[in-house]
N, C-alpha and C positions, 0 to 999 in steps of 0.2 A: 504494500500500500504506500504511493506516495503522500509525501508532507502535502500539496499540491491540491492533490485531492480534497483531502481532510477538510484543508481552509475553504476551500472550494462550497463544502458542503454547508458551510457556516451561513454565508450569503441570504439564502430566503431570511433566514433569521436577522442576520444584522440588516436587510433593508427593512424588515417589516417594524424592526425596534426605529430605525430609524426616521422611517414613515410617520411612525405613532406618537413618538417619541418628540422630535424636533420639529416635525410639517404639521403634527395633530390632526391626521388627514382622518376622514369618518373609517367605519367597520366598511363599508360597500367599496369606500376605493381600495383598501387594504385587500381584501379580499383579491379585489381583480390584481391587483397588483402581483400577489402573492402566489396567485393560479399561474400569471404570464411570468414571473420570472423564473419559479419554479417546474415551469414544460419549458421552457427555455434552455437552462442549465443542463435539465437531463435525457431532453433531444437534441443537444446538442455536442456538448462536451465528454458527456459521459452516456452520447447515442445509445439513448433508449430508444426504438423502432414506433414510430409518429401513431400506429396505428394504439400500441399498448399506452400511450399517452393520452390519447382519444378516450378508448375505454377504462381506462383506470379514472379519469376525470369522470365522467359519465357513472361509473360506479360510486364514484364518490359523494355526488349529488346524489342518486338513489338512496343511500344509503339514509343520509341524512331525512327522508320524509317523513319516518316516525315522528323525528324530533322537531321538524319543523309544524308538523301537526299539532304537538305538544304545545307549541310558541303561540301558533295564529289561534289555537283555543286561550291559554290563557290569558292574552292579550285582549279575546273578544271577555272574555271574562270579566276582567279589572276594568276594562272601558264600562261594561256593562254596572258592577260597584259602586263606582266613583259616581257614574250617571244618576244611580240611585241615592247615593248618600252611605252606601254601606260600608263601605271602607272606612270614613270620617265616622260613622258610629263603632265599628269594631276596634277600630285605635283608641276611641272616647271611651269603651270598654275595660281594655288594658289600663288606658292610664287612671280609672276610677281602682286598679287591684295594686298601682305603686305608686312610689312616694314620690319620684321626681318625673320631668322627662327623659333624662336620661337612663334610669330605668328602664321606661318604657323603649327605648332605640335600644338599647342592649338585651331587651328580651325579645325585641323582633328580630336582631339583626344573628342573635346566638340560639335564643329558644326555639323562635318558628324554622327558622330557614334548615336546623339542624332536623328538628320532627318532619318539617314537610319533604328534606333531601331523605329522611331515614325511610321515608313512606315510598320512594320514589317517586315522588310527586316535586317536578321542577318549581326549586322557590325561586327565582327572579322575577315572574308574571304577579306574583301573589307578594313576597316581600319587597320589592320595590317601591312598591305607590302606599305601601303601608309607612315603610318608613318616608315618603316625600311626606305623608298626612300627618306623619309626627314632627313635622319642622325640622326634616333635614334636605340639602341643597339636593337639585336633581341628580348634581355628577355623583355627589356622595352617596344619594339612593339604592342609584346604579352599581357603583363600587362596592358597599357594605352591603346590598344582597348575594354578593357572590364572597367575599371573605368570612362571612358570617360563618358558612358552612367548609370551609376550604381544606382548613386545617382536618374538619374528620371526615370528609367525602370518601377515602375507601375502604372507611368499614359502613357506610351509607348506601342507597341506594338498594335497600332488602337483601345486602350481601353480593348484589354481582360482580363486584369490580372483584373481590376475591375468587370468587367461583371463577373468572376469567383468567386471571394469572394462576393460579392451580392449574387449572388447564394448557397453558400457555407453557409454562414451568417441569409440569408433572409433581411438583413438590407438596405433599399435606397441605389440603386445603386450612382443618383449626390450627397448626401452628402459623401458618402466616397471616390467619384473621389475629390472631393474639398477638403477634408479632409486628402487625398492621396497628393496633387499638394502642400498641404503647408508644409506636414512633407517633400515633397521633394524640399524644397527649402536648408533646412539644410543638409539634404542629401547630395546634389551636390558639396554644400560645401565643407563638409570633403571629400569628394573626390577631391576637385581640392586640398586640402592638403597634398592629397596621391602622386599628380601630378611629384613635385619633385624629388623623389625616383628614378623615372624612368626616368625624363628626360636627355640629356646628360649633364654631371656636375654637378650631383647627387645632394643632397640636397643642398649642400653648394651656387651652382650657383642658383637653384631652388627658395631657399627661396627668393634671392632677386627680383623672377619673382612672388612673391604671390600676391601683386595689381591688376597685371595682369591676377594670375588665380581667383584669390577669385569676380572679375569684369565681366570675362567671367561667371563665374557660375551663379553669380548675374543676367547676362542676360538672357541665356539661362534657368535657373531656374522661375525666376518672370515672362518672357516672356511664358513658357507652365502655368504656376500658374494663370495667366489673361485670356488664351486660354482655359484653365476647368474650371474656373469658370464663361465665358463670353462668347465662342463660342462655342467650341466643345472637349470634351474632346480626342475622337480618333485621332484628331488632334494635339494637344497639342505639343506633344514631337516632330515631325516634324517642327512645329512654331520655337517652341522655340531654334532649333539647326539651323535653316534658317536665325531668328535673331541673331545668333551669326555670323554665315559666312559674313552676311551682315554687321554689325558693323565692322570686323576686315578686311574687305575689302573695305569699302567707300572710305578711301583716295586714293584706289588704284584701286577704277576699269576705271578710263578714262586708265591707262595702261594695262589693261587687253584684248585682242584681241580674238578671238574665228575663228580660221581655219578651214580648211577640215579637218585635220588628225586628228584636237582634238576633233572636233564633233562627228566622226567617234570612237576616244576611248570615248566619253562620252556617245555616242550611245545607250552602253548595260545596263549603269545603268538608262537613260531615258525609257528603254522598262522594268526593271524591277520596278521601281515608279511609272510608269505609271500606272503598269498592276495594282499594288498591292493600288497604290491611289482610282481606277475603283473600284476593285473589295470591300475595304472595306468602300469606303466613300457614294458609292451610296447602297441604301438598297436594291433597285430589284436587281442588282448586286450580291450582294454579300449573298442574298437568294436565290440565281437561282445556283451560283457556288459551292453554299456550298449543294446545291441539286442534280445536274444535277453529274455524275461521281461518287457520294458517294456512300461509302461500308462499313460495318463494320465488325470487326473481333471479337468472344466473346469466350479471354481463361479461364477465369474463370467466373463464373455466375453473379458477382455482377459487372460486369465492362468491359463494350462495347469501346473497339476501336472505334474512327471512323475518318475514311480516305476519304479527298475531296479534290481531286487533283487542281482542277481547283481554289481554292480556296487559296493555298499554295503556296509558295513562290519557291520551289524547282521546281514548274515547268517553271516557268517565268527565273529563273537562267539559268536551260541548254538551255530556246529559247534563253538567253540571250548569253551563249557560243556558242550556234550555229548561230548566228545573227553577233557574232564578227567574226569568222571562215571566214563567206563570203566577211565583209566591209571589215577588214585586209587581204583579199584572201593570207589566212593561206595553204601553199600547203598539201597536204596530208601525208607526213612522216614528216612533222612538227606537223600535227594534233595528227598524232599517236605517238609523242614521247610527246607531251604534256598530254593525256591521260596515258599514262604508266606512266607516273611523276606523276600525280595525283592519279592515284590508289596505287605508291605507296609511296604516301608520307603523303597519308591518313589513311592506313589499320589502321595504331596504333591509329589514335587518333578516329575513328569511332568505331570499336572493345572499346576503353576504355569507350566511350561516351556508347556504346548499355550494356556494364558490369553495369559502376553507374546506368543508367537507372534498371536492374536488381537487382543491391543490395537496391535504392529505392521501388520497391515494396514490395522487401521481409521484409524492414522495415514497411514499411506501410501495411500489411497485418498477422505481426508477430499475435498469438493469436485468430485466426480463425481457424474456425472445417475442418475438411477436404473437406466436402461440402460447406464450404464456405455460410455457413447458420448463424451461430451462430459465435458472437466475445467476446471473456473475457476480459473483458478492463485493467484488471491487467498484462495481458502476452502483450501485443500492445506498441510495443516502444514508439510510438506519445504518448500514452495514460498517459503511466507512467513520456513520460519528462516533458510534460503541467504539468498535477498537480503537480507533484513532486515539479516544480520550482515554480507552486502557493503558497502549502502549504509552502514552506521552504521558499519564498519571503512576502507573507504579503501582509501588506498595499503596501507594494515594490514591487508590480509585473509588473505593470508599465515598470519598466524601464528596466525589462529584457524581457517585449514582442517583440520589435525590436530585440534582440537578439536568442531566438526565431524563429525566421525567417530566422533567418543569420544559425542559425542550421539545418533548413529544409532544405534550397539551399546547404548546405556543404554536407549534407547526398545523398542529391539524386541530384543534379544538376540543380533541375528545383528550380525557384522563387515559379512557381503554386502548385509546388507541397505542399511547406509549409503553401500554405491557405487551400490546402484540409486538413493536417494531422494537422493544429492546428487553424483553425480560429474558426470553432463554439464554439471552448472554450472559445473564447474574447469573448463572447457573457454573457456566462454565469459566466465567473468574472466579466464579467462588473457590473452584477446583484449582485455578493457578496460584488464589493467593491463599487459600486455605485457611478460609474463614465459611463460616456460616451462610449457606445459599438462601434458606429462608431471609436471614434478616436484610442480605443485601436485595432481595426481591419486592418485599415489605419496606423495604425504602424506597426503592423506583415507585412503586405504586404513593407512598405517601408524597413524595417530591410533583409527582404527574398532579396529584391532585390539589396542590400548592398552585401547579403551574395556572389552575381557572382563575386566580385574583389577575392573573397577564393573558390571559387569551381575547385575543380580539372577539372570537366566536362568543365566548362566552356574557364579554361586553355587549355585544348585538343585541344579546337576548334583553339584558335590562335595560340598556338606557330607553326603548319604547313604552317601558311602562310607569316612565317616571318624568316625560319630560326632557331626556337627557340626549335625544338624538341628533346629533352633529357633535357632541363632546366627546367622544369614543378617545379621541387622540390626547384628552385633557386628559382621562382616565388613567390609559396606559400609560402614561408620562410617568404617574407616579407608582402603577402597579407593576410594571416590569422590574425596574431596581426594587421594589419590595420585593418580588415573588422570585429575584433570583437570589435576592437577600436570607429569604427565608428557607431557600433551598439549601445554599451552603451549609446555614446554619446549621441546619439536621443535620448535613451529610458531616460537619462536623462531629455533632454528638454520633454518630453510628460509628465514625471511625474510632473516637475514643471510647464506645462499647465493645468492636470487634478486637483493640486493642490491650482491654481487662484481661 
């Protein structure tokens, strides 16, 4: 492998930090940007064959429709809230159960977002506009819906991202959720150190609330970390954003009241926790939905779509915007002006969302034959950035594995994506430096999932529900040095565990 190469591969990455970073250009030009420069690179220098660049784009946007479904439901959702009043009374809720406002942002931004990621129910449509109704800036809405949950996202999401890397790996699925649950104790951490930034009163007022946020993370983190390693791990992240709520509301819930109107706005997120609690916490359940409706879609040969409605969270959203429709007897040019708001005040950030999904596979599939038979691991962007950063880190590799991850999610959006395109490699450094392949694997995944406070993708999704779009570039300014900041950091403490 040449040095050449390596640097080579860096590129998407350093123009898109660039882009975000210095130009503060939105999620929709980044995107295009990221697609052309990235089939550029690997149609050309490193001739990947134009047709498998074609369909690895093309796969990449398919892939993403689940989750853009997810997007344009929530989005019609919180327009549909806000239109009502529901959101302004479910915030007026919370803060009737604590004592400050700050409270109340710290139990949206840590309670909800961790219960609704634990349910797998995407919280940026839902905690977003919650916390702009609690008087925080749009940008910071947008930011602190997605740090909120960052730090425990992979023992979240009903346990898949583990199920994924176990498989990915071969390695014991419960040691690497346990294994997972304690590099995200530190995690959640430097995330609530992110917290400030964005809160109102920027760092200055912020820092004097760290007690307060380094204590919530402490709970909601130790709390899922006792739930994977004592009950259940799919459970976990919903635990432990439950014990948060619960803590920063005890002195206050003899005043807390529960109405008609508010049951009624609290309605649609009961029918979607519900559904999504049924369908992954019982096992006939959730083998029956992940069966019954499934289809798969195959555009290139080595890599099956596959689509299970009943299963997915996207559909439980629009019964849930249709479910509000009725309780709030929404009249019908209200309905329709709510819709046409949501279509379009989504195109841009759904469009940017279905591009990074595109510029991710065409990474991930750079250095395949046209048939998609054969791969040279030399022309394979993943390929060259693992080793690259093996052989040039060393005994030190370690501590840029979390980092690592945080590159995967930057590139392509997804957390999962960065256990397919680098985990079986922690396998096999484990074996060269002869440490522990769990925990070096269980770091990629915690780092990956650091990486959503700097992914543009992930920005897409919030800034539409809060007001925030066209600020994408303000965002990542500040999230990328955080989230490579906070990658380090881990990968430091894992080195000096792997070092005990």
């Amino acid at each position: 492998m040449q040095t050449a190469d390596f640097l080579l591969c860096w590129t998407p990455v350093l123009m898109l930090a660039v882009l975000a970073v210095v130009f503060k250009r939105p999620a929709l030009e980044l995107s295009i940007y990221g697609l052309g420069g990235s089939a550029l690179l690997v149609a050309t220098y490193f001739q990947t064959p134009l047709e498998v660049v074609f369909w690895a784009a093309l796969d990449g946007a398919v892939t993403t429709v689940p989750l853009l479904l997810v997007i344009q439901a929530g989005i019609l959702l919180s327009i549909l809230l806000v239109e009502t009043g529901a959101i302004s009374r479910i915030v007026e809720w919370f803060r009737q159960g604590v004592r400050q406002a700050v409270h109340q942002r710290v139990l949206i931004t840590l309670g909800l977002a961790n219960f609704f990621e634990g349910a797998s129910v995407i919280a940026e449509p839902l905690v977003a506009p919650m916390l702009r109704a609690s008087g925080v800036s749009p940008a910071g809405s947008a930011a602190l819906s997605i740090v909120g949950y960052s730090g425990l996202m992979t023992i979240e999401m009903t346990g898949i991202i583990i199920t994924v890397l176990a498989l990915v790996t071969g390695l014991p699925e419960g040691p690497l959720g346990v294994a997972a649950a304690w590099l995200s104790v530190p995690a959640t951490l430097a995330m609530t150190l992110c917290m400030p930034w964005f809160l109102p009163g920027g760092w200055g007022e912020g820092a004097r609330r760290l007690p307060l946020l380094v204590g919530s993370g402490l709970v909601v983190s130790l709390t899922a970390l006792a739930a994977a390693a004592y009950v259940s791990l799919p459970i976990s992240g919903m635990l432990g954003g439950l014990a948060l709520v619960l803590v920063l509301m005890a002195r206050g819930l003899g005043r807390v009241r529960l109405s008609r109107s508010l049951a009624a706005d609290l309605l649609p997120f009961g029918v979607v926790l519900a559904a999504l609690l049924l369908v992954n916490v019982i096992p006939a359940l959730r083998e029956a939905t992940g069966r019954v409706g499934a289809f798969q879609v195959r555009l290139i040969p080595i890599h099956a779509i596959t689509f299970t409605p009943l299963a997915s969270a996207y559909l439980y959203l629009f019964a849930a915007f249709g479910l509000s429709l009725v309780v709030h007897r929404v009249a019908p040019e209200t309905a329709r002006r709510v819709v046409r708001t949501g279509l379009a005040q989504g195109w841009r950030a759904l469009a940017a969302m279905a591009i990074f999904g595109a510029m991710g596979q065409v990474v991930a599939y750079s250095g395949y034959s046209g048939d998609f038979s054969r791969l040279t691991p030399t022309a394979n962007l993943p390929w060259l950035l693992a080793h690259g950063l093996k052989a040039a880190a060393g005994d030190w590799y370690p501590l840029f594995v979390p980092f690592l991850g945080w590159v995967g999610t930057f590139l392509t959006g997804y957390g999962v994506a960065s256990l397919m395109l680098f985990g079986e490699l922690q396998v096999r450094a484990a074996e060269f430096l002869q440490v522990s392949p769990t925990w070096l694997a269980a770091s990629l995944a915690v780092g990956a999932s650091l990486g959503s406070i700097s992914s543009p993708f992930k920005i897409a999704i919030a800034t539409p529900m809060c007001g925030a779009m066209g600020q994408e570039g303000k965002i990542l300014r500040l999230t990328i040095p955080l989230g490579v900041a906070a990658s380090l950091f881990l990968g430091g403490l894992l080195k000096l565990l792997l070092a005990a």
